[in-house]
N, C-alpha and C positions, 0 to 999 in steps of 0.2 A: 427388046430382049436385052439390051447393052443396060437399059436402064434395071431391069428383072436383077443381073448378075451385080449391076454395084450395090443395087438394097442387100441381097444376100450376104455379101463381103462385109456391108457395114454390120450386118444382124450378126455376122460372126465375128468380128472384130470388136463389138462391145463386149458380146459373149464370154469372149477370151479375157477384155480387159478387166469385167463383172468377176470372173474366175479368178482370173492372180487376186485380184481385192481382197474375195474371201481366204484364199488361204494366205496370205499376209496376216487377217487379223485371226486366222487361227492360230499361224507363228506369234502373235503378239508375246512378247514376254512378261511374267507375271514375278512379283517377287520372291526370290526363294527361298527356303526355309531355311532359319537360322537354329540353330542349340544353343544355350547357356547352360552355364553351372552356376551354383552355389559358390565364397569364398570367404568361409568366417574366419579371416584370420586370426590365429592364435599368436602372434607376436606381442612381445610385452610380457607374459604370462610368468608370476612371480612361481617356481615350481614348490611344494610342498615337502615335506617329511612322506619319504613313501610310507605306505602302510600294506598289510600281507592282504589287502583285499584284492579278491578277484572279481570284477566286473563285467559282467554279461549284458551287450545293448540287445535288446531285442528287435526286432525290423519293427520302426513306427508303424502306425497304426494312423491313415487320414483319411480325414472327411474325405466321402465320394466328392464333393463339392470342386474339390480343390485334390484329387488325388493322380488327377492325368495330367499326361505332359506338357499337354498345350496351358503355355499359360493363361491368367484368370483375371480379367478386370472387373469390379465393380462399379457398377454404373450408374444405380439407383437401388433403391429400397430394399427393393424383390429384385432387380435386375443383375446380370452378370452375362460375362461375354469370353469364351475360348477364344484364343487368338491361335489362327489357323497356320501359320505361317510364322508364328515363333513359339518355342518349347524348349524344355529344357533337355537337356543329354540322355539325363536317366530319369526313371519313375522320383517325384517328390520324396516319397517314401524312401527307398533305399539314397536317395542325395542326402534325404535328414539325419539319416541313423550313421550313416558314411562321416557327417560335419559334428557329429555331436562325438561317434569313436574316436577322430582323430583328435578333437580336440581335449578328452580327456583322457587322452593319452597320451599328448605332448606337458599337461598340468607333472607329470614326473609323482603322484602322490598314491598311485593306485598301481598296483606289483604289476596285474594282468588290466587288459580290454579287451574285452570278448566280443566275436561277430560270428553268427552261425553257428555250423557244427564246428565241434574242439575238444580234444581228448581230455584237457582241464575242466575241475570240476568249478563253477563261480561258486564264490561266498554271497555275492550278489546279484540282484538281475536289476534294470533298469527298464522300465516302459514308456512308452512316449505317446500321444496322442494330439496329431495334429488338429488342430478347429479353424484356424485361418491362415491362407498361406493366397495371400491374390495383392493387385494392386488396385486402390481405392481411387475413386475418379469420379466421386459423386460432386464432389466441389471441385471444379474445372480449375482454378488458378490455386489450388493447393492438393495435389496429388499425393499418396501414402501409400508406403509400404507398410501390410501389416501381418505381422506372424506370431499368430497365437497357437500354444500348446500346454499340454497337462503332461506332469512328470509323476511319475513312482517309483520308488526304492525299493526291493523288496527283501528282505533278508531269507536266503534259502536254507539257512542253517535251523532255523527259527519257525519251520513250517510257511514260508514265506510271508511273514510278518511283514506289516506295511512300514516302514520306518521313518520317509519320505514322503512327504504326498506339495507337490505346489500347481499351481497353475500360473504361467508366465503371457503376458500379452503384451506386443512392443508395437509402436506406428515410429515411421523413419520416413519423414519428407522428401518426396523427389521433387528436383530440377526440371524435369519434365513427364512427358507419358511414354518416354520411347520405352522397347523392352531390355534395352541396357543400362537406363536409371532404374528399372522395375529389379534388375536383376542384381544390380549392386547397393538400393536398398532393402532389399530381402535376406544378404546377405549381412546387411548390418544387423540388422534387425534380429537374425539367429546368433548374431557374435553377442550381443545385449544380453538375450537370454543364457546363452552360455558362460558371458561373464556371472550374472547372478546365482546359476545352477552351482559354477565352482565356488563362489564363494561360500553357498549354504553349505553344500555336500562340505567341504573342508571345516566350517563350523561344528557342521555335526559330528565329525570322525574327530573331534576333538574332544567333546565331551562323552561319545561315545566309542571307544575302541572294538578296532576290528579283530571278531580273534580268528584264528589263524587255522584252526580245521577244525572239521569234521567231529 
């Protein structure tokens, strides 16, 4: 009997210790999910001759591919990979239209910059269309940021004449694969393009004046 009652004791005494085990590795801790932003800094920016244009960004327009939060690695060919556990703040889409408003808006050359609804009327609208916005990890010891997008100008005074039309594509080498090299060269990578966007748009308002209403 004595011997009946110690097997018991032990049957439950592993039981118990089988029981903490598992909820241990169900407490296990997993990584937690981080946010970035975008940061094209605008510093340095030579400002221009303002001119009476009113500028309307429209909210970007991106590939399903690359338009959710979780960011995007590429991995091969065909392949691509959400990363569950790191994203960005806000949808790509409004972080793009956000980095490209403020930055032509700190240029000092353009009267308004328009977002959403606004009791002003634009002389201009701007479109954007993203096509690549991930990080490139097909060649393991040279990692890339790339953000490619198509720009439009369009004149609304004009029956919205196209005035503008470029497609801009940048790669900007990381240091590594974390998602804080991905996120500061992504970052460059939109400062590139927005350097060359200012410089065309100010070429052209040079040879083409903005006029001033309606």
């Amino acid at each position: 009997m004595n011997i009946w009652v110690a097997m018991c004791r032990l049957v439950c005494l592993v039981s118990i210790l089988l029981g903490m085990t598992a909820c241990l590795n169900l407490q296990k801790s997993y990584p937690e999910k981080r946010s970035f932003a975008l940061e094209a800094s605008s510093e340095g920016q030579d400002p221009g001759p303002e001119t009476t244009m009113v500028l309307k960004i429209s909210k970007f327009r991106v590939s399903p591919l690359f338009g959710g939060r979780a960011m995007v690695s590429r991995l091969g060919e065909f392949q691509y990979e959400n990363d569950f556990y790191d994203e960005w703040f806000i949808s790509p889409s409004a972080m793009l239209t956000q980095q490209f408003h403020d930055w032509l808006t700190k240029t000092g050359r353009i009267r308004f910059v328009l977002l959403g609804t606004n009791h002003l009327e634009p002389t201009h609208v701007l479109e954007g269309s993203v096509t690549e916005f991930y990080g490139d990890y097909r060649v393991a010891r040279a990692p890339k940021a790339i953000f490619g997008i198509g720009i439009l100008l369009l004149d609304e005074l004009n029956d919205r004449r196209v005035l503008f039309r470029r497609t801009y594509h940048e790669e900007v080498p990381l240091t590594d694969r974390t998602p804080d090299a991905l996120a500061g060269g992504l970052s460059q990578a939109v400062r590139l393009v927005l350097v060359d966007l200012d410089r065309e748009l100010a070429a052209m308002m040079k040879t083409a004046p903005v006029p001033s209403s309606r």
